[in-house]
C-alpha positions in Angstrom: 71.2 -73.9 66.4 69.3 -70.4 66.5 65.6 -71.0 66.8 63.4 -69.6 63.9 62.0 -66.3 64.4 58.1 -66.0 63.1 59.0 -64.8 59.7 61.2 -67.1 59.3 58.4 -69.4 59.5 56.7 -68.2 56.9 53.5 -69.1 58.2 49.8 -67.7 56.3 48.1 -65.2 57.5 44.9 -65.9 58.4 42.8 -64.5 55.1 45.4 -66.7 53.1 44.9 -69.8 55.1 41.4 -69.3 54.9 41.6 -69.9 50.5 44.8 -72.4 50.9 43.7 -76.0 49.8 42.5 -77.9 52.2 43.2 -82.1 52.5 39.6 -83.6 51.7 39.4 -84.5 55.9 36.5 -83.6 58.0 36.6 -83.9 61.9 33.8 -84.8 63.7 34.0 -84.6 67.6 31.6 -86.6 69.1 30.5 -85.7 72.2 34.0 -84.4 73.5 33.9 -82.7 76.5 36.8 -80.9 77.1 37.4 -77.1 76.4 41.3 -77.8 76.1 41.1 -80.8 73.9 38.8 -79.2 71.7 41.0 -76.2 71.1 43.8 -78.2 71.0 42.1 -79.8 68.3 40.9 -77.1 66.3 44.9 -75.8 66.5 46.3 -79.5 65.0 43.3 -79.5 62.4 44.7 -76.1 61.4 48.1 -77.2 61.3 47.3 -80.4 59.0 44.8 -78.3 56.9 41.6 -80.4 57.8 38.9 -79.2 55.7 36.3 -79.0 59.1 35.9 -79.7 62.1 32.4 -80.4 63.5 31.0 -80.0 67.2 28.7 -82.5 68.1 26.4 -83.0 71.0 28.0 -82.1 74.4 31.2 -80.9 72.4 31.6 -77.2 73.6 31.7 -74.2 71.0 33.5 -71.3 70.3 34.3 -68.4 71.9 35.3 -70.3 75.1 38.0 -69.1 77.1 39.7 -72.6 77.8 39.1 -73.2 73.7 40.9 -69.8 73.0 43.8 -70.8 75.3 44.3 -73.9 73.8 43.7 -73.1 70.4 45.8 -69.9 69.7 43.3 -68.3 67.7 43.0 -71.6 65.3 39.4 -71.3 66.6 38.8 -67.8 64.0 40.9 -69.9 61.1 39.3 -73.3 61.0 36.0 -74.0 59.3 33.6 -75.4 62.4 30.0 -76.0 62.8 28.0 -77.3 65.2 25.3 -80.1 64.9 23.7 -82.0 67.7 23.4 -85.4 66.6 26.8 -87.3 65.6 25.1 -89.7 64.2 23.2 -87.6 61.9 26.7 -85.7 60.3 28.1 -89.2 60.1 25.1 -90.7 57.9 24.8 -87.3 55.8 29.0 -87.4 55.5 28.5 -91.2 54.1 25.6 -89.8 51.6 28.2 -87.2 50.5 30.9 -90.1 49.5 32.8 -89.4 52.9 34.4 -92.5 54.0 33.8 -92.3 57.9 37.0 -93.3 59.9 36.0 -93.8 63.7 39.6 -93.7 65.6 38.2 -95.9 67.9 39.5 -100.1 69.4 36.9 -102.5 68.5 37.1 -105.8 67.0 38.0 -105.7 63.7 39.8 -102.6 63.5 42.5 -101.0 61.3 45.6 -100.4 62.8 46.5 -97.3 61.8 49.9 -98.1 60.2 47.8 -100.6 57.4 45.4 -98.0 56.3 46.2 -96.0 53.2 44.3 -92.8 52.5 43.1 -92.6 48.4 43.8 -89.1 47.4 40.6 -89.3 45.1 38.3 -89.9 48.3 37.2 -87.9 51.0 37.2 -88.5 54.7 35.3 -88.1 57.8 37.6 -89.1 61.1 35.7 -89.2 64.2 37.0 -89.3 67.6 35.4 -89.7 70.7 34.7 -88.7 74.0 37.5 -88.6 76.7 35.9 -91.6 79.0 33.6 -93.5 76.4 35.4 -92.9 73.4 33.4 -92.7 69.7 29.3 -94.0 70.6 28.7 -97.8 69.5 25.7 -95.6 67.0 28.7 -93.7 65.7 31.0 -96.6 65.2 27.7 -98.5 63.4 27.9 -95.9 60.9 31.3 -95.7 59.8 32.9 -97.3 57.1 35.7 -98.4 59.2 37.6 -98.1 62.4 41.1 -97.3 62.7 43.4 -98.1 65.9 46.3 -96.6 66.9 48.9 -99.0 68.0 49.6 -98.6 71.7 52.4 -100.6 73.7 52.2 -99.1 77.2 49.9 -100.4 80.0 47.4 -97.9 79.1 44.4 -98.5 76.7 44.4 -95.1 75.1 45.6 -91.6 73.9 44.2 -88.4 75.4 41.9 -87.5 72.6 43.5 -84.6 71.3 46.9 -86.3 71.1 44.9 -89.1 69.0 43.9 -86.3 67.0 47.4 -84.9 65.9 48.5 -88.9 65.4 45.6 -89.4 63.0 45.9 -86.1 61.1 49.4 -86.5 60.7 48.5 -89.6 59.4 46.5 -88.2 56.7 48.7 -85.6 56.2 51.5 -87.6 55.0 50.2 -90.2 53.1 47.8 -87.8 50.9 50.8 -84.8 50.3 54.6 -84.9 50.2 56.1 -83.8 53.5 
């Protein structure tokens, strides 16, 4: 097998990605405090065509070096905002009609696997900090939590990993891959 060169790839440029239909997702990082998983993240999200990303509280911003070298430019094709408080987007996400999907393991979650994305609703998924994981204020306000199942002898997924997971998630159950 001959890998595929970039044409072959067909890939967007970046003004045509920019007006390609995006899947009704938003991302909202709370409080994630790595450069490299946030540019990782902003590189999936541009892979899976999330609709935002937003950068709450300690999350860093763009332009960043480690974000840059991570994200492969995704940083200039993603929509991103910051907001301080992720509490806040969350509770103005649910006004909007969002329904706010913390990927977090707490009684009573979703394993990931059982939940079904509606392609007639939008969604908010929220992931955490690398230590603490999605804030209990955070988790409070969301509509549900999903979990991704795990079988190891660790309890989680680098965040960014548990990004792609999720995304891919809600990429294939709301388009035909």
């Amino acid at each position: 097998m001959k890998k595929k060169t970039m044409p072959e790839l067909g890939r967007p440029d970046i003004n045509t990605y920019r007006d390609t239909r995006k899947l009704p997702v938003t991302v909202v990082l709370d409080n994630v405090r790595s450069e490299m998983n946030v540019g990782s993240i902003l590189r999936t999200a541009d892979a899976f065509l999330m609709e935002e990303v937003v950068l709450c509280g300690i999350t860093p911003t763009p332009p960043k070096s480690e974000i840059h070298k991570t994200a492969l430019g995704a940083e200039d094709s993603v929509r991103w905002r910051y907001e301080a408080s992720s509490a806040g987007v969350v509770a103005d996400l649910r006004a909007r009609g969002y329904v706010v999907c913390a990927v977090e393991q707490v009684h009573g979650s979703i394993d990931l696997r059982q939940f079904h994305p509606e392609p007639d609703k939008r969604y908010a998924v929220v992931l955490g900090h690398e230590v603490r994981g999605v804030s209990q204020e955070v988790v409070d306000g969301s509509d549900v939590c999903l979990e991704i199942p795990q079988f190891g002898t660790k309890h989680s997924l680098n965040v960014a990993n548990s990004a792609a997971i999720v995304f891919w998630h809600f990429l294939s159950s709301l388009v035909s891959v």
